[in-house]
Every structure is written in structure tokens, then in C-alpha cells.
Wavefront OBJ file of the C-alpha trace (Angstrom):
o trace
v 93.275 28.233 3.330
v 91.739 27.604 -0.098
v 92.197 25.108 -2.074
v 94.556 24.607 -5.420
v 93.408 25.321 -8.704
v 93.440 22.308 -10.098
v 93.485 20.569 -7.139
v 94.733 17.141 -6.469
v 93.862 16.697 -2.680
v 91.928 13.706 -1.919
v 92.329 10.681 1.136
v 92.381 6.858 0.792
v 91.259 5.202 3.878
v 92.631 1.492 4.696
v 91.242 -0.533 7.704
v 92.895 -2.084 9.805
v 91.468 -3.149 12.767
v 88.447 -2.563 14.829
v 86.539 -4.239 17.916
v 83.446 -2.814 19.823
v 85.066 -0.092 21.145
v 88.118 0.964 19.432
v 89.201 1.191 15.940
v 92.664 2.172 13.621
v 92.739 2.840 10.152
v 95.483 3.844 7.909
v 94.787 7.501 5.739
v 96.768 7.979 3.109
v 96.374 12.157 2.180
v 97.375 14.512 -0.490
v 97.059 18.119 1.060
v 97.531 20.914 -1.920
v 95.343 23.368 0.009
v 97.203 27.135 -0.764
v 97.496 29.344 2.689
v 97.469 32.966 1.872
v 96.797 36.330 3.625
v 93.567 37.169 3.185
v 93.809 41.169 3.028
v 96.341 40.772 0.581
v 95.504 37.661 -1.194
v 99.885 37.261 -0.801
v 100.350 33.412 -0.780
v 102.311 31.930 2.446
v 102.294 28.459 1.636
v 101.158 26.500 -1.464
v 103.446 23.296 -1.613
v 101.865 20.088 -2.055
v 102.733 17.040 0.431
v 101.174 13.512 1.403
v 101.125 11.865 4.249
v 100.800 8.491 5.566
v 98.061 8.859 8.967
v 97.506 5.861 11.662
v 93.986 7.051 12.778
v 92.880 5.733 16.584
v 88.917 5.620 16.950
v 87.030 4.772 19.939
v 83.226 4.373 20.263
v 82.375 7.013 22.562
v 78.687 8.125 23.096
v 77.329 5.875 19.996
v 79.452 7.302 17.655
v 82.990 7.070 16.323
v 85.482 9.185 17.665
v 89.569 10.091 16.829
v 91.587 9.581 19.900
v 94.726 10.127 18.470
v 96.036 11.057 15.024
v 99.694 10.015 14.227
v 101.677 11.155 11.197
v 104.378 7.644 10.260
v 105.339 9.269 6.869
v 105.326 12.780 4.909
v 106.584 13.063 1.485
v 106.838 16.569 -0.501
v 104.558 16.475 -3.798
v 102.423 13.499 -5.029
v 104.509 10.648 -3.370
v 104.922 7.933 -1.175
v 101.485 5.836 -0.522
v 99.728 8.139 -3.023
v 101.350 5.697 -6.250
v 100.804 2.562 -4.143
v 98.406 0.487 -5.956
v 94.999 0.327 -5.052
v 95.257 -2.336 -2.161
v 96.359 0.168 0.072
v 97.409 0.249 3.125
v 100.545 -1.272 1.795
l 1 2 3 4 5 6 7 8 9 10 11 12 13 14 15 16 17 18 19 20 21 22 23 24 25 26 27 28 29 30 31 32 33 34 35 36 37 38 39 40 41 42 43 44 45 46 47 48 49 50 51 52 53 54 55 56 57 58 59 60 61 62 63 64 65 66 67 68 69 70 71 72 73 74 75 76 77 78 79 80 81 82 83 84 85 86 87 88 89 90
């Protein structure tokens, strides 16, 4: 994978909650990263999505880990959370 020329990926991260050993946070993530063949340079996949991620952390070992990742919205292009104003998570 490479990434898109321009590119407009980035990732807004909300919190939400956390305690001494757990954590969740709301990601909000524009992907525009190209996936081509790399002998031929052939592009397989260059559309641009964003998704809404619920994050799950726990404190494992002195450091922050993700437990579980889970996807609650996809939209194709620059959509969705991505034009929510600034205060997100919305």
C-alpha cells in the first residue's frame, strides 16, 4: 500500500471514557491509501472511505493496549464523521 497523491488520510481521536485499567475512544478515519501490485505497479484498490472506530484499551504491562477494535460506521469518500464539526465524537 502507498499512499494517495494528494492524500487526504488523517484520524480524529474522541475520548470517551477511561478508568485505571481500561479505556474507549472513538476514531474517526479517512483511509485513501492506493493498494497496487508491486511488480507491476497495476493498481487493485484506490477508493477512498471513512470510518467511524470504537477503540477498547486496557493497561496491560504499564502501557496502553487495543483489546478490541470495532468498526460502527463506513462511508465511501470523505463522509460521515469526517464533516462533523470539530467537537467530535458526535
Amino acid at each position: 500500500m502507498r499512499p494517495a497523491e494528494p492524500s487526504q488520510a488523517t484520524a480524529r481521536v474522541g475520548f470517551v471514557e477511561q478508568n485505571a485499567t481500561a479505556a474507549t475512544v472513538s476514531v474517526c478515519r479517512i483511509d485513501d491509501g492506493v493498494v497496487y501490485e508491486v511488480a507491476s505497479g497495476r493498481v487493485v484498490n484506490d477508493t477512498v472511505g471513512t470510518q467511524h472506530l470504537q477503540l477498547d484499551l486496557v493497561m496491560a504491562d504499564g502501557a496502553w493496549k487495543v483489546s478490541t477494535i470495532t468498526r460502527l460506521q463506513r462511508w465511501e469518500g470523505v463522509a460521515g464523521c469526517a464533516l462533523a464539526e470539530a467537537d467530535f465524537p458526535y
